[in-house]
C-alpha positions in Angstrom: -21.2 -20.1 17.3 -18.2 -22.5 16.7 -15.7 -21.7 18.8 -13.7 -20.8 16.8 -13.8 -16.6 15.9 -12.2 -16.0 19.7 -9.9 -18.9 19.4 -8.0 -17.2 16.1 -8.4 -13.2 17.1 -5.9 -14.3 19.8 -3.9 -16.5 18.2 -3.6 -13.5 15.7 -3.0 -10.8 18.5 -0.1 -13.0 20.2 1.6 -13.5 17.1 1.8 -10.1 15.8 2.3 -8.0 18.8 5.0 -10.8 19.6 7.1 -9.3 15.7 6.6 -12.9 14.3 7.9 -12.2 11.1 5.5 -15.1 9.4 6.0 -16.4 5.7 8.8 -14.7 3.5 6.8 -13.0 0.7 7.7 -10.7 -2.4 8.5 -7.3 -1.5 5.3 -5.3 -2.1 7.0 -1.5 -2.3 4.4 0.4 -3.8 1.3 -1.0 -1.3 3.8 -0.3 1.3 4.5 3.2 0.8 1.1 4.0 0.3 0.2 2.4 4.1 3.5 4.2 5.5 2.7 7.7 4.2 -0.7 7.7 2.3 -3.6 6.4 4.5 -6.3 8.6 4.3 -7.2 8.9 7.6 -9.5 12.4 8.0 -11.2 11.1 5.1 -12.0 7.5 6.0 -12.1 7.8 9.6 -14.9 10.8 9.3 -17.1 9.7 7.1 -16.3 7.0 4.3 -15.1 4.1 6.9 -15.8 5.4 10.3 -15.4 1.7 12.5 -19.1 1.7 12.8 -19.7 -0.1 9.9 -21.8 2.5 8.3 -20.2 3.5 5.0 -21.0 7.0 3.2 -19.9 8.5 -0.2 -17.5 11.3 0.4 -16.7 14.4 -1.6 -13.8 16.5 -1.2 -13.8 20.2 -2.4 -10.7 22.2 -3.2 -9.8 25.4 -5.1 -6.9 26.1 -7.8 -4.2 27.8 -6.9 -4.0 31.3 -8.4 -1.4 31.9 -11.1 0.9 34.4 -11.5 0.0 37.4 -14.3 -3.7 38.0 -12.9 -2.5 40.8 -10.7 -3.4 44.5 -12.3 -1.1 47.5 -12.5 -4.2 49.6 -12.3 -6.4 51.0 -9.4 -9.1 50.3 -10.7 -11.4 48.9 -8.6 -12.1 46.0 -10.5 -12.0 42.4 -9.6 -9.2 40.7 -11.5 -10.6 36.7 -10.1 -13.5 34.7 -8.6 -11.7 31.7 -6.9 -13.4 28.9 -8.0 -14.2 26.2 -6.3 -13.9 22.5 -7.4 -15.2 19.3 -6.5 -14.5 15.2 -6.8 -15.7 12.4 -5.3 -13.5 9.6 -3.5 -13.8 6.9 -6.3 -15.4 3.5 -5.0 -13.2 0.9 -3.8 -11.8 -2.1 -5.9 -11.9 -5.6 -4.1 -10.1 -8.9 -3.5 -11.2 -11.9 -1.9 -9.0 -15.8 -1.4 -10.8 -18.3 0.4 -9.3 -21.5 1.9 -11.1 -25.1 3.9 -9.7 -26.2 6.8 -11.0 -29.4 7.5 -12.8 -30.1 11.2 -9.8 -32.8 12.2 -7.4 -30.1 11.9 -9.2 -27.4 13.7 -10.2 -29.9 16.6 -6.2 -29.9 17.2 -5.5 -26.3 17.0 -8.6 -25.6 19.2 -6.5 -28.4 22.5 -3.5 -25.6 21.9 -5.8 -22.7 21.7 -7.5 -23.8 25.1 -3.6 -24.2 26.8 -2.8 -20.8 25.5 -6.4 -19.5 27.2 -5.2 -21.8 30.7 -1.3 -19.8 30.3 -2.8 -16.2 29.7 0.0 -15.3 27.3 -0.4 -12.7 24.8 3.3 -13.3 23.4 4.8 -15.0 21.3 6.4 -17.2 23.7 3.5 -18.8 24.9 3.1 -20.3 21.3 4.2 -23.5 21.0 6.4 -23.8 18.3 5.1 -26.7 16.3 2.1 -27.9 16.0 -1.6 -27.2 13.9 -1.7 -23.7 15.6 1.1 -22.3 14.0 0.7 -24.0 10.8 -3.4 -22.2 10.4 -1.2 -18.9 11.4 1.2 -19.7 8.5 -1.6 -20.3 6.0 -3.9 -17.3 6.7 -0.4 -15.5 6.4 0.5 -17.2 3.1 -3.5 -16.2 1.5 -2.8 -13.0 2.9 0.9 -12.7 1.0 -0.9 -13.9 -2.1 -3.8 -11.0 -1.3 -1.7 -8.2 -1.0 0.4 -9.3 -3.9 -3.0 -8.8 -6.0 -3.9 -5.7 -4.4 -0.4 -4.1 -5.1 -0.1 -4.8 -8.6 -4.0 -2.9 -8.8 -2.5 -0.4 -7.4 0.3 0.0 -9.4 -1.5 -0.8 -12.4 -3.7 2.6 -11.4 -1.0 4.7 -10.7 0.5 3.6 -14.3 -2.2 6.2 -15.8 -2.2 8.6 -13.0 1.7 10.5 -13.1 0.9 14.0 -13.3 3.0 16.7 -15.6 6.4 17.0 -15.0 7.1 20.9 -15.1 10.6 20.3 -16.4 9.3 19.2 -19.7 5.7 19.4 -19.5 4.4 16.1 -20.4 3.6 13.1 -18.2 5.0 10.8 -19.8 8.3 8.6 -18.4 11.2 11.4 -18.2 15.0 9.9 -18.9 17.6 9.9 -16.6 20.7 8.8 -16.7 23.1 7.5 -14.2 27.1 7.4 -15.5 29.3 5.0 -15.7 32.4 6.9 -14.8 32.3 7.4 -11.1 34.9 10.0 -12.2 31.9 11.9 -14.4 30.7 14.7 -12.9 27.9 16.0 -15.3 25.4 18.6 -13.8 22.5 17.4 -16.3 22.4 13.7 -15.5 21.8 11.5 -12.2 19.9 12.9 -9.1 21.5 16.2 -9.9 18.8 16.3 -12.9 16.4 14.7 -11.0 16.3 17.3 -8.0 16.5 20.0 -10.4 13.1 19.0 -12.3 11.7 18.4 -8.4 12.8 22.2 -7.5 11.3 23.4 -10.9 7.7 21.3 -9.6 8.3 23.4 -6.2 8.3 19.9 -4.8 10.0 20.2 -1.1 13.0 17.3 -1.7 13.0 16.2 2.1 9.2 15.0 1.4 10.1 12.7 -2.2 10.3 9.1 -1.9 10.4 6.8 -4.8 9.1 3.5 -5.6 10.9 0.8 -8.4 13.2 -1.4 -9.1 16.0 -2.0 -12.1 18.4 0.4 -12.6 17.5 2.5 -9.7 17.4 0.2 -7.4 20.7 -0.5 -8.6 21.8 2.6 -7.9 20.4 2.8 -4.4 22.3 -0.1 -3.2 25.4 0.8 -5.0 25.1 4.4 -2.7 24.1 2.5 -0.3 27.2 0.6 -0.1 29.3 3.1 -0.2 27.7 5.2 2.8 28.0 1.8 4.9 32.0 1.5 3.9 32.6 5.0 5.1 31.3 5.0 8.7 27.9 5.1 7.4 28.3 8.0 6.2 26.2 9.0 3.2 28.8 11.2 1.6 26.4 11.1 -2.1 25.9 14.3 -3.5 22.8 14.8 -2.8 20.6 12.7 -0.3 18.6 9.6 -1.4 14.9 9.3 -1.6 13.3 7.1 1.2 13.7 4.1 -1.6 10.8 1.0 -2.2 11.6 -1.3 -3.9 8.9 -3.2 -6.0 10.2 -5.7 -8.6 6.6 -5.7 -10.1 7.3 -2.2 -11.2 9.0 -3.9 -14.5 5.6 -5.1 -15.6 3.3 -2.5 -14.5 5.6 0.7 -15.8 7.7 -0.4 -17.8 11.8 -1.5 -17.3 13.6 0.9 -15.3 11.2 3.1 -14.7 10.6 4.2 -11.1 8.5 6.8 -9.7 8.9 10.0 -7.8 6.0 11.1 -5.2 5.6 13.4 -2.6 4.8 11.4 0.3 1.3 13.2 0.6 0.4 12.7 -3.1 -1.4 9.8 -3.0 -3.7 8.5 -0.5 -4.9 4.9 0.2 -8.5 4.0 0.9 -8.9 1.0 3.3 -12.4 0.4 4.0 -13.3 -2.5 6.7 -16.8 -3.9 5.4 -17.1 -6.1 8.5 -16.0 -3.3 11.5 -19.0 -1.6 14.1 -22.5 -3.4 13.9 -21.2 -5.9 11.1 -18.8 -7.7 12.9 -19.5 -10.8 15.5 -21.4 -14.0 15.6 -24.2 -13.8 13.0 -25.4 -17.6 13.3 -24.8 -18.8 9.8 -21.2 -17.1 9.7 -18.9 -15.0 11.9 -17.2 -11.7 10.5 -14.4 -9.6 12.2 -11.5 -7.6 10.9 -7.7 -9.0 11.5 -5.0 -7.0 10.9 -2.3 -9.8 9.3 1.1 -8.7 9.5 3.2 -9.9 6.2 7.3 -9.7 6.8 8.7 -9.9 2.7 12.2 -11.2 2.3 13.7 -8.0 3.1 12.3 -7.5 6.9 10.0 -4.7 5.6 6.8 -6.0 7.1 2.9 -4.7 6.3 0.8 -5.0 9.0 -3.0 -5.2 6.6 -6.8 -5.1 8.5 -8.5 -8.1 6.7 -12.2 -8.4 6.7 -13.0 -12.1 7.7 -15.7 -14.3 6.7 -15.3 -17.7 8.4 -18.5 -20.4 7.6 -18.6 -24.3 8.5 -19.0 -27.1 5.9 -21.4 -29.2 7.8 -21.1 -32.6 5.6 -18.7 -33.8 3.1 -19.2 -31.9 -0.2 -18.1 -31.3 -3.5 -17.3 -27.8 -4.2 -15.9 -25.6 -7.1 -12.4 -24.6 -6.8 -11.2 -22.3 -9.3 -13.3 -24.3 -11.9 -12.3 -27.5 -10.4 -14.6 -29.5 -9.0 -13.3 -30.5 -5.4 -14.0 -33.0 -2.6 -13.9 -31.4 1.3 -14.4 -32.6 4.5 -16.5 -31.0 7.3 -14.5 -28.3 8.4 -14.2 -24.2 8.3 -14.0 -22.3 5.1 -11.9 -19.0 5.9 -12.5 -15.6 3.1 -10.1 -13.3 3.9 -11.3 -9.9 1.8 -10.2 -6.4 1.3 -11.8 -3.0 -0.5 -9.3 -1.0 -1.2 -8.3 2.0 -3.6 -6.0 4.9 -4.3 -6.5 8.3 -4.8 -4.5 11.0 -6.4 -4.3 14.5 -6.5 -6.7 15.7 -8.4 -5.3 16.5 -12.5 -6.8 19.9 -12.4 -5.8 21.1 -8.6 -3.4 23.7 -10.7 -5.3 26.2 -13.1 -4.5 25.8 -16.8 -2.5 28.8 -16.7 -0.5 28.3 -13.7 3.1 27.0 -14.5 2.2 23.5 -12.3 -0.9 22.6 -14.7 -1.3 19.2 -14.1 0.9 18.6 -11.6 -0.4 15.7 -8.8 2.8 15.4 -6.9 3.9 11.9 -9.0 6.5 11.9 -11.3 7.9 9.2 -13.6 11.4 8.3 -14.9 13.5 5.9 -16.9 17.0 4.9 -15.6 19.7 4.4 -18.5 23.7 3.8 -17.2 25.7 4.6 -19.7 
């Protein structure tokens, strides 16, 4: 249709398979660990977003674990429990959208380097010239998609912020206080990680799976043990090893200061689903769609690599348009919506009976740091 669909899909593929780290961005921590350990891939890829475009309603179905003190001291024949059998639906997805106009001038430069890229058959990065429109339309999708993920991260955190399951060391939910000392020379068996492994061992949470997510205090802390590991051969010679650590400086405003977050790895899954994927995506005469996957490197090197849906329509005269209530003159040119649907799911609250010591365990587990 306008030449322009192929032109960007391998712009895109030579840049990320070539590491280009892109546009510095704020470290997203929470979204990340959720894409390195929570994808819900038997889920999504079976029935709720296949790649075929065709998107069904899924259901998943588990039983409670059986508590102890339901067992019989008599031969009696009788039967002591029916398991039951439960059932909840994957919730539907929340959604994002950012769209941006590139005007037809710019484009009809990017599409002379696009063509000399075609002519070198490069797929890396080196065959990129280094200045230029091309990479500057590869810096802005990145930027949109920085600004995208931002959005979706503080959703998520925002959901999570109401979803921390019981914490069997004191039976509540609510933020659990832990306290780091100040004297390195302290030794207290109640306070620090110490504590904080304890509680894990009374959740009969496996400690090699935890991870946590954060920032304040903790973080803190992490880099503080981190420092010292580094200045004795790298060594980590901490009592007790450290959670795989994220750090998420939006944590302060979606949990609260110094709070951080515990999980098993498995706890929480992420739903991606591509709306444009299968029989969706391709030239559809009035727009094209596709999925990218946009790689976005933060300021710490940690980098998310995020399947977009893409929307990408042409202005065919000089308009007036609304942008975010402001009424705005554009040239001919492309208008590029970068979208995603996304949403976490938890554990379910009642995956432990009532009676069983776990009740209302989901594998997530808040804190607050003090240091005192």
């Amino acid at each position: 249709m306008f030449g322009f669909s192929k032109n960007i899909l391998l712009q895109s593929r030579a840049v990320f398979t070539g590491a280009y780290p892109g546009l510095k961005a704020v470290p997203q921590g929470y979204l990340r660990f959720l894409i390195e350990n929570g994808l819900m891939n038997v889920a999504t890829k079976a029935a709720n977003d296949d790649g075929s475009g065709h998107v069904r309603n899924v259901d998943i179905w588990y039983t409670p674990r059986t508590p102890e003190g339901k067992s019989s001291t008599e031969d009696n024949c009788q039967i002591d429990v029916i398991p039951s059998r439960l059932e909840t639906s994957i919730p539907s997805t929340d959604f994002r959208k950012l769209g941006f106009h590139i005007d037809d001038d710019t484009i009809a430069a990017y599409e002379r380097e696009a063509s000399g890229l075609v002519v070198l058959g490069g797929q890396g990065s080196d065959k990129i010239p280094d200045g230029g429109v091309t990479k500057e339309i590869w810096d802005t999708m990145i930027d949109k998609a920085q600004a995208i993920l931002a959005d979706i991260n503080a959703d998520l955190l925002a959901d999570q912020a109401i979803a921390f399951g019981v914490n069997a060391s004191n039976g509540v939910n609510a933020a659990k206080t832990v306290n780091f000392p100040l004297a390195a020379t302290n030794n207290d068996l109640n306070t620090g990680l110490t504590m904080v492994y304890n509680d894990m061992m009374m959740n009969e949470q496996r400690l090699d799976n935890l991870v946590a997510v954060g920032s304040g205090l903790m973080n803190n802390y992490i880099l503080q043990q981190s420092a010292k590991s580094a200045a004795q051969n790298g060594l980590n010679t901490a009592a007790q090893p450290l959670p795989k650590w994220y750090y998420d400086p939006k944590a302060l405003s979606a949990w609260g200061a110094n709070h951080f977050g515990l999980f098993d790895k498995n706890a929480v899954k992420l739903i991606l689903t591509n709306r444009f994927a299968g029989f969706k995506n391709g030239d559809k005469i009035t727009s094209i769609f596709c999925v990218i996957p946009i790689p976005v490197t933060d300021f710490m090197g940690n980098t998310i690599m995020y399947p977009f849906d893409v929307q990408i329509t042409h202005t065919d005269c000089n308009a007036t348009v609304d942008v975010a209530g402001v009424p705005t003159s554009i040239k001919r040119g492309y208008n590029i919506f970068l979208m995603s649907s996304f949403k976490q799911f938890n554990l379910p609250a009642d995956s432990y009976d009532a009676a069983d010591v776990l009740a209302g365990n989901n594998g997530t587990y808040r804190y607050v740091a003090t240091n005192s």
